[in-house]
C-alpha positions in Angstrom: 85.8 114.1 99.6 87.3 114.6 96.2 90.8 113.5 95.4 92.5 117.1 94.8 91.9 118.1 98.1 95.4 118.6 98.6 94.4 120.0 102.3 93.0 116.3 103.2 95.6 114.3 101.3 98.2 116.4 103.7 96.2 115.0 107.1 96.2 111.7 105.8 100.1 112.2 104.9 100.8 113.4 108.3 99.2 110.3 109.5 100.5 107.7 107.6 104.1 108.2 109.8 102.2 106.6 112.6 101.9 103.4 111.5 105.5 103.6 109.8 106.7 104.8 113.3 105.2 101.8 114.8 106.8 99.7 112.9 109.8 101.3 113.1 109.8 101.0 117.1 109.0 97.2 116.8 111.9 96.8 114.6 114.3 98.3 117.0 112.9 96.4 119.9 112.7 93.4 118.0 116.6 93.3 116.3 117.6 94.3 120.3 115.6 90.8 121.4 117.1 88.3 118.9 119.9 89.3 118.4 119.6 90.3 114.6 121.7 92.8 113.4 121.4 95.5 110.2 124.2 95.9 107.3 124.6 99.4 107.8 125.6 100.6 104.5 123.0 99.4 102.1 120.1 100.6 104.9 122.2 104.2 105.6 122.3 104.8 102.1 118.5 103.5 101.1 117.3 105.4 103.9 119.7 108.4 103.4 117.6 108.6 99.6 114.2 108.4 101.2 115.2 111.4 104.1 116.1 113.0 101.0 112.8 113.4 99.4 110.7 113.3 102.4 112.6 116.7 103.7 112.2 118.4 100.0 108.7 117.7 100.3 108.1 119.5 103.5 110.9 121.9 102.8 108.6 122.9 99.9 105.4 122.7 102.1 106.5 124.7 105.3 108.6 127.3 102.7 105.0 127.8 100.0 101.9 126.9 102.5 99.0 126.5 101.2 100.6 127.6 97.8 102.8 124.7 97.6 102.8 122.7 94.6 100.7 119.0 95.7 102.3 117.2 93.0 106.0 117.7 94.2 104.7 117.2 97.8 103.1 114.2 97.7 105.1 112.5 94.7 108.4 113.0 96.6 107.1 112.8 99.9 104.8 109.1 99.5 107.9 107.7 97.9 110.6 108.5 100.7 107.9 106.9 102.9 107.6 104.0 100.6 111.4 103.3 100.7 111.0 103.9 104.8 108.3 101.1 105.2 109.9 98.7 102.6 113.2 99.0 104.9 111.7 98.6 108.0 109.2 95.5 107.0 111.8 93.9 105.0 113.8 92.4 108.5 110.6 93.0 110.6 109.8 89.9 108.8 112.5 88.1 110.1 112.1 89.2 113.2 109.1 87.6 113.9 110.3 84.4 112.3 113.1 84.2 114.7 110.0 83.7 117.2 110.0 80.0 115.6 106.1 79.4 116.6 105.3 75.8 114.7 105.7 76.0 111.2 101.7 75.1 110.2 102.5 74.0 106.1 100.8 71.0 106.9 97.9 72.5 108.2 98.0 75.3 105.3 98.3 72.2 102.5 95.0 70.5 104.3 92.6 73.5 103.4 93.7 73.9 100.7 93.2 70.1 99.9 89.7 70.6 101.4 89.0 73.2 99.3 89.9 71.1 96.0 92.9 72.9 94.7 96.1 71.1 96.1 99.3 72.2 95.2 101.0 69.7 93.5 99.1 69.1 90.9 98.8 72.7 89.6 102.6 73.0 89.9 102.9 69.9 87.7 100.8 71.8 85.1 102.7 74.7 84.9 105.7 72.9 84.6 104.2 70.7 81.6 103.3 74.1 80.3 106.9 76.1 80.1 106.0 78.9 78.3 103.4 79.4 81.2 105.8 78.9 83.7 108.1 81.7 82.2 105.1 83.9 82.0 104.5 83.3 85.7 107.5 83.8 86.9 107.8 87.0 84.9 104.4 88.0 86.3 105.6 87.2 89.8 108.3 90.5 90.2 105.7 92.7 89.2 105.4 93.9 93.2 107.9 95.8 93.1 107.8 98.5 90.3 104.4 99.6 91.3 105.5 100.5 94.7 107.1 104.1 93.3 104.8 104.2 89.5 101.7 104.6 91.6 102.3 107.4 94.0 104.0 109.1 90.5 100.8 108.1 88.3 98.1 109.9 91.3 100.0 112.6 91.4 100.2 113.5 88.0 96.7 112.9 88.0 95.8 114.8 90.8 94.6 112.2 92.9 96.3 113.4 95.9 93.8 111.9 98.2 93.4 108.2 96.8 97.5 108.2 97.0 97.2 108.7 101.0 94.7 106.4 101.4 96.6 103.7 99.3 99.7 104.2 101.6 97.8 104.1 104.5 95.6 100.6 103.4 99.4 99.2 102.3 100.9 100.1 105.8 97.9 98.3 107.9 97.8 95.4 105.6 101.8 95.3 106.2 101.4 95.1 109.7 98.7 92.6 109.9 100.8 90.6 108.0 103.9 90.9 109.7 101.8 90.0 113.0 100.0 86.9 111.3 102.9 85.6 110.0 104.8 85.2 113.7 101.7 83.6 114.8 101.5 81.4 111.9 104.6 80.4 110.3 105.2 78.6 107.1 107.3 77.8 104.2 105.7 77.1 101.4 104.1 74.4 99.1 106.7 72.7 97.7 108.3 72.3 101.3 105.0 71.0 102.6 104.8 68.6 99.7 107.9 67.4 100.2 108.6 68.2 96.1 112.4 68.6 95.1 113.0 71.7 92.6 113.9 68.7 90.6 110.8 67.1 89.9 109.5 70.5 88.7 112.6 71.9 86.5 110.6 74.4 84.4 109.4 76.3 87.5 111.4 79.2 88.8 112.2 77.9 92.3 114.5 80.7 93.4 112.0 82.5 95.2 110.9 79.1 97.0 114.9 78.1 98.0 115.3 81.6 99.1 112.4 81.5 101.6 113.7 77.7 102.8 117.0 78.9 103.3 116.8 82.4 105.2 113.6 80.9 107.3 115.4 77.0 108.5 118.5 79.7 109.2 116.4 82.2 111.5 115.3 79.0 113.3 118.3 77.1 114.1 120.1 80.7 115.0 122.9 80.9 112.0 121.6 83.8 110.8 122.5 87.2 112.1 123.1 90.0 109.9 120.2 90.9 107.4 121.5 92.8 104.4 118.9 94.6 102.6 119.0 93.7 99.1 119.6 90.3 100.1 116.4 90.2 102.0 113.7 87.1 100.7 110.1 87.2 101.2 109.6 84.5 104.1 105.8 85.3 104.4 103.7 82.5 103.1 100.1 83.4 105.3 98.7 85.5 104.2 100.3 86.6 100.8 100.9 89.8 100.8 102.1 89.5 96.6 98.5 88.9 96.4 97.6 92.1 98.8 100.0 94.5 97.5 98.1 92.8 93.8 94.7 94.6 95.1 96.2 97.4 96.3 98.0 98.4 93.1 94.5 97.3 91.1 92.0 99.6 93.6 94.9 102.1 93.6 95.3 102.9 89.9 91.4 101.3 88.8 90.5 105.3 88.1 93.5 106.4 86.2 92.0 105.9 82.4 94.3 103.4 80.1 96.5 102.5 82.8 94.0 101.3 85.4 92.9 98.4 82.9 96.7 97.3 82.1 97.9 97.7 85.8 94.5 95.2 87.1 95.5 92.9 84.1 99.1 92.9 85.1 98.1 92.4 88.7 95.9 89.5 88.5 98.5 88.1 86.8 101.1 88.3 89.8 97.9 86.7 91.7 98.4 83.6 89.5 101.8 83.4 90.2 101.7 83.8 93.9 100.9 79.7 94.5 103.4 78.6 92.2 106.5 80.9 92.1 106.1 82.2 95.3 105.1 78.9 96.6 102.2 79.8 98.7 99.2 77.9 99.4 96.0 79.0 97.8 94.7 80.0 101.5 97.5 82.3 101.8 96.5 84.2 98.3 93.2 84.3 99.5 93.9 85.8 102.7 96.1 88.0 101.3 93.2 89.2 99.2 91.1 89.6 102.3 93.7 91.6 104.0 93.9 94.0 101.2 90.1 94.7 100.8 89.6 94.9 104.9 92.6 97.7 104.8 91.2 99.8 102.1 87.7 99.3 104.0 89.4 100.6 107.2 91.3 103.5 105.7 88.3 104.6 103.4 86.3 104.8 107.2 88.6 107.0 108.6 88.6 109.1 105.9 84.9 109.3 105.9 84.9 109.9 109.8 87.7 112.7 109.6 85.5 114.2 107.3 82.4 114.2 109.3 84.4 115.4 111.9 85.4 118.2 110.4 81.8 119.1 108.9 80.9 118.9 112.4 83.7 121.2 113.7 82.8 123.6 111.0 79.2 123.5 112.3 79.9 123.9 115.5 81.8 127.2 114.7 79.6 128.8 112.3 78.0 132.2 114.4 75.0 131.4 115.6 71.8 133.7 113.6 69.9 135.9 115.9 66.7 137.3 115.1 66.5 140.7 114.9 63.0 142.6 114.3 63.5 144.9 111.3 62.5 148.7 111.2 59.0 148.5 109.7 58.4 146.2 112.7 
């Protein structure tokens, strides 16, 4: 299936709502269980912005048909369901850490330890190393820019169909993650370690005392309203800095000059998941994992919706009859 088949990349646009709606419906079940609560400005207006440009997109599509122009469909359209998903994961995160399951750091730090790459001794590298710990922590925001250059990038370059199935690999590996994480809960290295922000004072620790904070809150109950732009990432297993790092990298890999600058970019955000983000090397690892399983998955369903359709197609073709000719 090439990727300007605008007619495909619409079926897989159509179905990347479901798992949105899904998550959507857990969300709403889940704030009316704990007891968490929405700012409702910041998420009326963010999701006020994303309504926008979902209805010019179909607006566009149900007004033009088959004449409709792809890039202003799918451009406009992947972005307000970016914005959607990024609002509803953001506190579906939280919801499941309110289901305070044992925090498993410990268990986290003793693979990695097994494996030969604890924690501590990295961290203490990069912080002997400043101008590498100012990199990293640089490299470490890069999640969030790519989230609305890539759907703009494949659509420029007409790959309509590599866009749908990057949304719908980042949606499954969102859920996964989401469901992982209630089952097993953690904060991060330097927590496990024990290791005060003060013993490493060249390291960024924001991200890390962000996480501590907003996850000991959802546990002892003191947190209730979750404001949107306020919102840390309290996943540490499995990272999804490290998925959403492989998505963006498979996503933009064909796209010629930038798919070299946005893998080298990306792998740097990978190096600076364990010690900005403060997540055990298993949790990079697994977040790698996740991310290659969920392109796997959505490249299968691709390939079976269009064997599908080559079957449909065969099975309503007229059938050829035989007929003798005259000089028979």
């Amino acid at each position: 299936m090439v990727d300007t088949d605008a007619k495909t990349a619409w079926q897989l646009y159509q179905l990347n709502w479901l798992p949105i709606a899904i998550m959507g419906s857990l969300l709403t079940l889940g704030l009316d269980v704990t007891g968490l609560r929405l700012e409702p400005v910041a998420y009326g207006i963010t999701l006020a912005i994303a309504a926008l440009f979902v209805v010019i997109a179909y607006r566009h599509r149900i007004a033009k048909g088959d004449c409709a122009d792809p890039k202003l469909i799918f451009s406009l359209g992947t972005i307000g369901q970016v914005i959607i998903t990024c609002a509803i994961v953001g506190p579906l995160s939280y919801v499941a850490g309110r289901m305070g399951w044992p925090l498993q750091d410990q268990a986290l730090l003793a693979i990695d330890r097994a494996l030969g790459l604890d924690p501590e001794p990295i961290a203490r590298f990069v912080n002997d190393h400043p101008w590498l710990a100012d990199v990293l922590s640089r490299s470490y925001g890069l999640i969030k820019w790519p989230l609305l250059f890539t759907p703009v990038v494949l659509t420029l370059t007409a790959r309509y169909v590599r866009l749908q199935l990057f949304m719908l690999a980042m949606s499954l590996a969102l859920a996964v993650t989401i469901v992982v994480s209630a089952l097993v809960p953690a904060i991060g290295t330097y927590y496990g370690l024990q290791l005060p922000a003060a013993q490493v004072p060249d390291i960024n620790t924001a991200v890390y005392a962000g996480q501590l904070r907003d996850i000991l809150a959802l546990r002892d109950g003191s947190l209730h309203e979750l404001q949107l732009f306020k919102l840390s990432g309290i996943v540490s297993f499995p990272s999804f800095h490290a998925a959403s790092a492989v998505l963006y990298m498979w996503a933009l890999w064909p796209v010629r000059r930038i798919g070299g600058i946005a893998a080298a970019l990306n792998l740097m955000m990978i190096a600076a998941t364990p010690v900005i983000g403060a997540h055990y090397i298993v949790d990079v690892a697994g977040g790698i994992a996740l991310a290659a399983g969920s392109i796997f998955a959505a490249k299968a369903y691709l390939e079976w919706m269009s064997r599908t359709a080559r079957v449909s197609a065969a099975a309503a073709a007229p059938a050829v009859v035989w007929q003798p000719s005259l000089a028979e």
